[in-house]
Backbone as a ProteinNet text record, in pm:
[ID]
protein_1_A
[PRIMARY]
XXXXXXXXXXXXXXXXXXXXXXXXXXXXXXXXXXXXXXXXXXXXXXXXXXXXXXXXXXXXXXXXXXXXXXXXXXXXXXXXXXXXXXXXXXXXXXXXXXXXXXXX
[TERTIARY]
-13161.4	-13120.6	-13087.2	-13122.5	-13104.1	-12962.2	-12907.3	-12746.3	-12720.1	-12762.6	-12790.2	-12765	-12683.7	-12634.4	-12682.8	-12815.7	-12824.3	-12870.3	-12802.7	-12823.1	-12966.4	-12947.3	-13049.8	-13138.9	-13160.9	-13225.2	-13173.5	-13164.6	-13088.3	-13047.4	-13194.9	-13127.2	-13028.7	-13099.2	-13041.6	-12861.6	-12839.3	-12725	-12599.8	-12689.8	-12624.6	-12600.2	-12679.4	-12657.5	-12521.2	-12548.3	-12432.5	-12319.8	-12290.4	-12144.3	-12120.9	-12223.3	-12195.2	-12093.4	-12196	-12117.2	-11981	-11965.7	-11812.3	-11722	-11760.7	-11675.3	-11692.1	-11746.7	-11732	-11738.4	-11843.2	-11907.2	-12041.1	-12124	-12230.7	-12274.7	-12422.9	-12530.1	-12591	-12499.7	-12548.9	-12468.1	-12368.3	-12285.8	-12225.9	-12166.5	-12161	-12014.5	-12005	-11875.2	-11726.4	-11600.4	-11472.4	-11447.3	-11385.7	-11332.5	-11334.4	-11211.6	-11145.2	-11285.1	-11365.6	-11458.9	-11553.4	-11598.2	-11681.3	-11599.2	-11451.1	-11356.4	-11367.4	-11336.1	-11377.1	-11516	-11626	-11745.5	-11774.9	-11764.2	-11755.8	-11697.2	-11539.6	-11498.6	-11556.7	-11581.7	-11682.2	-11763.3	-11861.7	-12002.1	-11985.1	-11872.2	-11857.5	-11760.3	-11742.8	-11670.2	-11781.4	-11900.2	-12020.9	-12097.7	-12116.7	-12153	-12082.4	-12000.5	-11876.3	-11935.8	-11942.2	-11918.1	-12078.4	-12199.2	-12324.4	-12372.5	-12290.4	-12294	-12230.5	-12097.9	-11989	-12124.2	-12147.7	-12303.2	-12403.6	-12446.8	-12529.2	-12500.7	-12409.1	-12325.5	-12310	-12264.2	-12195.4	-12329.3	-12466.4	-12582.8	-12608.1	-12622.8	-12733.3	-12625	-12518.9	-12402.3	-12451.5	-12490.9	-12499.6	-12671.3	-12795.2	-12906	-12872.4	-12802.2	-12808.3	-12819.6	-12663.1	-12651.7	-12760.5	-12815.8	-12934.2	-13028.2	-13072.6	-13151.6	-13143	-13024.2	-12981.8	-12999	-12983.8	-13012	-13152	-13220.1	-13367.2	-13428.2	-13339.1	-13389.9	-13441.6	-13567.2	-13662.1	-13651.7	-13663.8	-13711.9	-13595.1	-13541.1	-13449	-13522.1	-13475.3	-13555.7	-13545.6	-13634.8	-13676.9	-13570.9	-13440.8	-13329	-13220.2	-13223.1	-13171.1	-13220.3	-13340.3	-13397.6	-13383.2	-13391.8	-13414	-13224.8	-13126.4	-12976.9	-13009.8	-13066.7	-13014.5	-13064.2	-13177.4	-13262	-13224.4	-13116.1	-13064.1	-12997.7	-13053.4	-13006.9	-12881.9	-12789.7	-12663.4	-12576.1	-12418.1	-12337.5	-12262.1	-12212.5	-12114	-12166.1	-12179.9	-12255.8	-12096.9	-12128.8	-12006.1	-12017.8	-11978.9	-11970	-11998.5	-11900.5	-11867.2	-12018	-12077.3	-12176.2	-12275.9	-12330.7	-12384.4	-12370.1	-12256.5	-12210.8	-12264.1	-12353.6	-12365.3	-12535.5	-12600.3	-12731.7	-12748.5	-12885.8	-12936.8	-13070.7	-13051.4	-13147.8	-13307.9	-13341.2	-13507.2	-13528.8	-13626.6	-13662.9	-13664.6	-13758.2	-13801.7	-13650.5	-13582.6	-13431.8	-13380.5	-13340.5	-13304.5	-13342.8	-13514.2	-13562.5	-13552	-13524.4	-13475.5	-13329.7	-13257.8	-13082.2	-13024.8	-13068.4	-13014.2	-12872.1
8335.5	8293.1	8143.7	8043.7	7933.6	7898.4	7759	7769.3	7708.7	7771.6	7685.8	7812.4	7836.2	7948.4	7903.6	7960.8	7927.5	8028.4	8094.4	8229.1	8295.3	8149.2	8126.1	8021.2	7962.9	7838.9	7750.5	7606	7493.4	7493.6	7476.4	7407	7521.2	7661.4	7786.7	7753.5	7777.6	7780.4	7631.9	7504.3	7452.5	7470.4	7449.9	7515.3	7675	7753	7836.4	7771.9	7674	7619.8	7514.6	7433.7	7390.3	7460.6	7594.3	7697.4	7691.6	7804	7788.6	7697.2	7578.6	7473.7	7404	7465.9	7384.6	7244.1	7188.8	7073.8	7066.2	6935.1	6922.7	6873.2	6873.6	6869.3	6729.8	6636.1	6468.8	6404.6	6446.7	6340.1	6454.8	6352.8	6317.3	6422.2	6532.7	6565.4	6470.5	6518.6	6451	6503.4	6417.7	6501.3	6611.8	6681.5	6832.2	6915.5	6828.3	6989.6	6979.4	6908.7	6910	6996.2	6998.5	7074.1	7221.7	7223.9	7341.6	7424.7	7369	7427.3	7437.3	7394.8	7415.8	7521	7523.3	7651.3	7753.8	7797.7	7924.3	7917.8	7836.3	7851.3	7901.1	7851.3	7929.5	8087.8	8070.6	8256.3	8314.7	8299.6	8332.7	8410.1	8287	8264.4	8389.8	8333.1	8474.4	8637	8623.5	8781.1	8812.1	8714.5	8780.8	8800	8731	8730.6	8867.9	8864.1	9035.7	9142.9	9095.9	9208.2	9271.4	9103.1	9120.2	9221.1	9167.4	9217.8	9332.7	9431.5	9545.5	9590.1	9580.5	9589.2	9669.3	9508.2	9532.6	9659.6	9680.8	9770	9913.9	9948.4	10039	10121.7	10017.1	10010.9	10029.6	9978.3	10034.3	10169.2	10237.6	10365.5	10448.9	10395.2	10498	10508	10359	10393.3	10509.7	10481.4	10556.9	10710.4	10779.9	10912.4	10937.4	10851	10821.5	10788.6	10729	10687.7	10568	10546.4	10411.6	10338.8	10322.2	10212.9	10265.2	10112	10122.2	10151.3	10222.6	10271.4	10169.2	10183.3	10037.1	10031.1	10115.8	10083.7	9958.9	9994.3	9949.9	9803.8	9759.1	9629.6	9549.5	9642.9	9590.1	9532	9593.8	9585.1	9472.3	9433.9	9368.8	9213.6	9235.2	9095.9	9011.6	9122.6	9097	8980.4	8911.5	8730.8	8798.2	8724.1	8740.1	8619.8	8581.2	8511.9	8547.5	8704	8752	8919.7	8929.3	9039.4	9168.9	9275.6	9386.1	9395.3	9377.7	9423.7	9553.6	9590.3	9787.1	9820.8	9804.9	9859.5	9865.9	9785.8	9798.4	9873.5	9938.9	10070.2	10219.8	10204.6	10321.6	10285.8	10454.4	10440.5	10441.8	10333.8	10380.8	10523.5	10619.5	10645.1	10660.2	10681	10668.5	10740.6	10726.6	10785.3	10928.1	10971.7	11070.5	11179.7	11096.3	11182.3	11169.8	11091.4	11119.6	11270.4	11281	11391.2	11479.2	11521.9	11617.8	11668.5	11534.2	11601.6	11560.9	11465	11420.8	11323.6
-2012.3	-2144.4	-2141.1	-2236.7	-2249.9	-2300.6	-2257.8	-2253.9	-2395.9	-2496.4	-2639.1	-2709.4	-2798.6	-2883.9	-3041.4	-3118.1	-3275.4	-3295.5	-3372.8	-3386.8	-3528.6	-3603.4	-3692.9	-3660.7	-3571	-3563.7	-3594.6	-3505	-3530.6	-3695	-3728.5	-3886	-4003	-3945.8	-4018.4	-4021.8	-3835.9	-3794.5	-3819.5	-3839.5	-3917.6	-4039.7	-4158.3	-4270.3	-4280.4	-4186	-4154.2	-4185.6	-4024.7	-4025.4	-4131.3	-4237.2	-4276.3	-4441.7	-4419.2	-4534.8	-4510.8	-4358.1	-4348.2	-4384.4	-4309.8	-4295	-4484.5	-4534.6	-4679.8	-4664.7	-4629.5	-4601.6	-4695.7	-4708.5	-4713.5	-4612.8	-4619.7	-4504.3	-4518.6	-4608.7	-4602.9	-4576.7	-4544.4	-4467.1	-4332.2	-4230	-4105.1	-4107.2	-3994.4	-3982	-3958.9	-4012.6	-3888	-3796.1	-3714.2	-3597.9	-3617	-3718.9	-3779.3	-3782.5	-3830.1	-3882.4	-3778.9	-3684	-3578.9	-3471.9	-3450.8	-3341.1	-3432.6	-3561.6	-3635	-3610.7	-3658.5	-3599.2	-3472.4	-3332.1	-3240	-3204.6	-3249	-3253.9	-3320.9	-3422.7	-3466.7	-3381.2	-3341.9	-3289.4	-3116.4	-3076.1	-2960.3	-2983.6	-3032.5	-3123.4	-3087.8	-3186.8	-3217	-3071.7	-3002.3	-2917.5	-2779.4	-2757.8	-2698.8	-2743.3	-2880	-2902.7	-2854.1	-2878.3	-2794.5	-2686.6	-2588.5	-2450.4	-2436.9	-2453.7	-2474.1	-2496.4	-2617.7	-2642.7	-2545.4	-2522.5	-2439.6	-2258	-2261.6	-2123.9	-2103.2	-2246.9	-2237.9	-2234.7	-2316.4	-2315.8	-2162.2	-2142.7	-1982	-1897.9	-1912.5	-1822.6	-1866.5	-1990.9	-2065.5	-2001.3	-2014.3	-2007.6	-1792.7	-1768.8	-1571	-1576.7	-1660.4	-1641.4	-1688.2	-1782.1	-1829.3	-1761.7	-1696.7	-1580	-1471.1	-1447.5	-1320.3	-1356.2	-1470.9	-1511	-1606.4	-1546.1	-1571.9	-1737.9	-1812.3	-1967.5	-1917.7	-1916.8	-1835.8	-1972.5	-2084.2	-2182.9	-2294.1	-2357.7	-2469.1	-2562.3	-2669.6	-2782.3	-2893.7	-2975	-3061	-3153.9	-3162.9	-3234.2	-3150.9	-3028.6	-2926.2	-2949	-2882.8	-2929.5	-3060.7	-3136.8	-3279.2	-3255.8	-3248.4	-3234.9	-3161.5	-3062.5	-2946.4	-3001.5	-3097.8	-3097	-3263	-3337.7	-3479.8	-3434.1	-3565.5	-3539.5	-3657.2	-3594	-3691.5	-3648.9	-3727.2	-3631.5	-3558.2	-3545.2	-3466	-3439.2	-3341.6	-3280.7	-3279.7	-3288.8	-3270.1	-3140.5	-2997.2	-2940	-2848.9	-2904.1	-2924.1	-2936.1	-3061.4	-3069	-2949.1	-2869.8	-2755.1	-2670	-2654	-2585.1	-2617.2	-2719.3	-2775.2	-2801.1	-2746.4	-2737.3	-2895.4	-2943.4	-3106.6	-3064.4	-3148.5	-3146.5	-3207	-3151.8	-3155	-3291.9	-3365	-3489.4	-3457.7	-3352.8	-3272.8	-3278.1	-3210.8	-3174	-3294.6	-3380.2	-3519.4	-3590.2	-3546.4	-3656.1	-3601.4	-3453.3	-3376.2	-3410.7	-3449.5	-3449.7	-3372.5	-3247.8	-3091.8	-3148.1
[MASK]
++++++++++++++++++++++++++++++++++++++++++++++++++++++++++++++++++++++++++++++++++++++++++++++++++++++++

């Protein structure tokens, strides 16, 4: 993973913080709101790594009791561009359409 967190794409993810921070996007941050956005953006940033982490911990064990491939709910969860990822949720298998119409 690259050490660069934009969860929408540079310009998306500015436009983002520029929402939050109730700024416009033609003039130049202050100090305050550049230490402000930094802060969210590493928030941000934090909670997808957490994600990501609890992820890959989650995806060992399944290995190990032989579920070889995450199911395309799983991915789809894992690859949702958002700004703040749930955590938690990564802990918990999505299931497959398949297992849905089963009842699993």
């Amino acid at each position: 993973m690259a050490n660069h967190h934009a969860p929408f794409g540079f310009q998306g993810t500015l436009e983002h913080l520029n929402e939050r921070l109730g700024t416009k996007s033609t003039r130049r941050w202050t100090e305050q709101e550049l230490l402000r956005a930094l802060n969210d953006l590493e928030h941000s940033r934090a909670t997808h790594m957490r994600y990501r982490d609890l992820f890959a911990a989650r995806r060992r064990a399944e290995k190990a009791d032989g579920l070889r491939c995450p199911t395309a709910g799983d991915v789809e969860a894992l690859c949702r561009s958002e700004w703040l990822k749930e955590p938690d949720e990564a802990q918990h298998r999505h299931p497959s359409r398949r297992e849905r119409k089963r009842g699993m």
